[in-house]
C-alpha positions in Angstrom: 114.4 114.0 112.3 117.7 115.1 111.0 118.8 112.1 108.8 118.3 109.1 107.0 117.3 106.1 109.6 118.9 102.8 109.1 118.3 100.3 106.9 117.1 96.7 107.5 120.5 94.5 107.3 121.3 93.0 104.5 119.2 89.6 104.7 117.4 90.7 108.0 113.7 90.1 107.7 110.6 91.7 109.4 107.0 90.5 110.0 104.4 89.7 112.8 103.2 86.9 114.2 100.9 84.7 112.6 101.4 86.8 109.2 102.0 84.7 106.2 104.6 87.2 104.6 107.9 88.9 105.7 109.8 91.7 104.3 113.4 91.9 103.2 115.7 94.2 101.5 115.1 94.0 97.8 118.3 92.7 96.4 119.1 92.2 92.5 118.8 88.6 92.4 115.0 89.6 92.8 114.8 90.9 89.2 113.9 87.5 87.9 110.9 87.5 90.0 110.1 91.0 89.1 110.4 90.6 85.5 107.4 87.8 86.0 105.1 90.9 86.8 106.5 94.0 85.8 104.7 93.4 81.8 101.4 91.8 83.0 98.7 94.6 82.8 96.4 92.2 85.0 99.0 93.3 88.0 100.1 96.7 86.7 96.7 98.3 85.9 96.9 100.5 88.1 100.5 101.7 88.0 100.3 105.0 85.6 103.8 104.1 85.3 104.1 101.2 84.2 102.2 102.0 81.1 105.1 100.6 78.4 107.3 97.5 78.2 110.2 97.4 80.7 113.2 96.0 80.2 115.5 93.8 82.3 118.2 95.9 82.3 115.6 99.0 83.1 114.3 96.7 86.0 117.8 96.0 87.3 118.9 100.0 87.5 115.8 100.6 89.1 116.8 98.1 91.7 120.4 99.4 92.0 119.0 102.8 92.1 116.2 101.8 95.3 119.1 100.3 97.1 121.2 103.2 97.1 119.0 105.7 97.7 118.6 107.5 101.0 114.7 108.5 100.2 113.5 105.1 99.6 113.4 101.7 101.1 112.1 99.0 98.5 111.8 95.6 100.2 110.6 92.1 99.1 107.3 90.7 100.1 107.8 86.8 100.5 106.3 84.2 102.4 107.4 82.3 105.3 109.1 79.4 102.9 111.0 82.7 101.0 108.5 82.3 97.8 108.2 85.8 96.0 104.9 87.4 96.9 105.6 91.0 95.8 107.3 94.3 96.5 106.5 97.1 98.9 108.0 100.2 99.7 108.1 103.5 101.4 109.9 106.0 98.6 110.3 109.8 98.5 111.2 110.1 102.3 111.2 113.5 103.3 113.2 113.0 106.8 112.9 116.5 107.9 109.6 116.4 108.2 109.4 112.5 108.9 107.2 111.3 106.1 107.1 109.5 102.9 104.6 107.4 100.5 103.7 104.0 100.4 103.4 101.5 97.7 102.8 98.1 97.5 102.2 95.8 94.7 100.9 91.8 94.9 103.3 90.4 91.6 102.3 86.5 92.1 98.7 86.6 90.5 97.7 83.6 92.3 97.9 84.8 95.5 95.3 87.9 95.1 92.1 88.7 97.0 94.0 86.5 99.7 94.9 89.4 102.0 98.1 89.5 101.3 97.9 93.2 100.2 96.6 94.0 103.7 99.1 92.3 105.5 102.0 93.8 103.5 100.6 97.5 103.9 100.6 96.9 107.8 104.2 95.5 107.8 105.0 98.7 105.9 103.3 100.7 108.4 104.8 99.2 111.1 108.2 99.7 109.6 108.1 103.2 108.6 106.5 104.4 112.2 108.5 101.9 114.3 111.8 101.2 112.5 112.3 104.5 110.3 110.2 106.5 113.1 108.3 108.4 110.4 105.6 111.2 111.6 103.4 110.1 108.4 103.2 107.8 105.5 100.3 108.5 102.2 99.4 106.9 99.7 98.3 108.1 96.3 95.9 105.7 93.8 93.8 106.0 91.1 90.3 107.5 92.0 88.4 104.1 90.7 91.1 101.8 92.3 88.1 100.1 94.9 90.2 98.0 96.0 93.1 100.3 97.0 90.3 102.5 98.8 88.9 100.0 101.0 92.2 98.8 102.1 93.4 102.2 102.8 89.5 102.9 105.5 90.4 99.3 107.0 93.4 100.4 108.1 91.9 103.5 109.2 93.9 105.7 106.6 92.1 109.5 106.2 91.6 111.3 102.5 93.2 114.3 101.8 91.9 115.1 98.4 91.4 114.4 95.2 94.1 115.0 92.2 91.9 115.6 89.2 93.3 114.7 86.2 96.4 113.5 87.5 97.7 110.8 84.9 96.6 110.2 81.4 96.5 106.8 80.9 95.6 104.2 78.6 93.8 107.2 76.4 92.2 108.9 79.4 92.8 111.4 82.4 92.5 109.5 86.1 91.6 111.4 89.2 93.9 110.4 91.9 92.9 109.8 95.8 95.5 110.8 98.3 95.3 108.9 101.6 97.9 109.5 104.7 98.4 107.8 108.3 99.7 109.6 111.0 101.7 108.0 114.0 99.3 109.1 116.4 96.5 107.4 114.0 98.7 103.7 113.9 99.2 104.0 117.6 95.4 103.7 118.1 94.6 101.7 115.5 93.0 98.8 116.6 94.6 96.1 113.7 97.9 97.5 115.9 97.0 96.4 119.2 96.4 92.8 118.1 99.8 92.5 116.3 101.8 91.7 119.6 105.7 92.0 119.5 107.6 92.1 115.8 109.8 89.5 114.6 113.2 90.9 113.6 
């Protein structure tokens, strides 16, 4: 791959039949809903990064910066009535050699342990091998982050290793798991085969 790929357009959405949510570009009239999230430690517990208050003006020149960047694509998750779910997105693309990280984050509290996590990492799958024609997506979370590591073996993700003493957080040193997807593993992966066609 010699270049960026192209972006979703500009209020284009994506999903799969019989999902509950869609993605979108992130735009900056999504701060608001970001802001809701962004200082609750009950969603951003296990974001080593998002260990201080953020600001609106911080949150908005991080969105600016996501939308003009040509190594990341940051996209609203939202359901099918356009509510705010959360965000997702597949950052520090490496397009020479196809592959980038994953991240995904569930900011409307009432809607977790609902599956919406899983259905918004598939999406994101689905985008980056399909639409971006990435050769491999990983993702990298805190070592006692359960649910994080069941999602990633459901959707048939393989470990790499272990980052000891990767953050320091909240007074103490985290481990970190990295997880990664090849094409070849989506293409035979049987949550794949039941998707059908992708709505555009």
């Amino acid at each position: 791959m010699s270049g960026p790929a192209p972006r979703l357009e500009e209020g284009g959405t994506f999903s799969r039949p019989g999902y509950r949510v869609r993605l979108r570009p992130i735009e900056e009239r999504d701060v608001d809903a970001m802001m809701g999230w962004v200082n609750d430690p009950a969603v951003t517990r296990n974001f080593a990064g998002m260990s201080r208050t953020i600001t609106r003006q911080e949150e908005l020149a991080y969105v600016r910066a996501m939308r003009s960047s040509s190594a990341d694509r940051l996209y609203v998750a939202e359901d099918l009535d356009g509510a705010y779910v959360g965000n997702a997105g597949i950052h520090k693309i490496y397009w020479p050699a196809a592959n980038g990280r994953l991240g995904l984050v569930i900011g409307d509290r009432t809607r977790h342990g609902q599956g919406y996590g899983q259905e918004v990492l598939r999406l994101l799958c689905t985008l980056a091998f399909e639409h971006l024609q990435l050769h491999k997506v990983w993702i990298v979370h805190y070592g006692d982050n359960g649910r994080m590591l069941h999602l990633c073996k459901k959707l048939g993700f393989q470990e790499e290793g272990v980052l000891r003493d990767e953050y320091f957080h909240q007074d103490a040193w985290h481990d970190m798991l990295r997880h990664s997807l090849l094409r070849g593993d989506y293409d035979e992966a049987p949550w794949r085969a039941r998707l059908g066609q992708p709505t555009m």
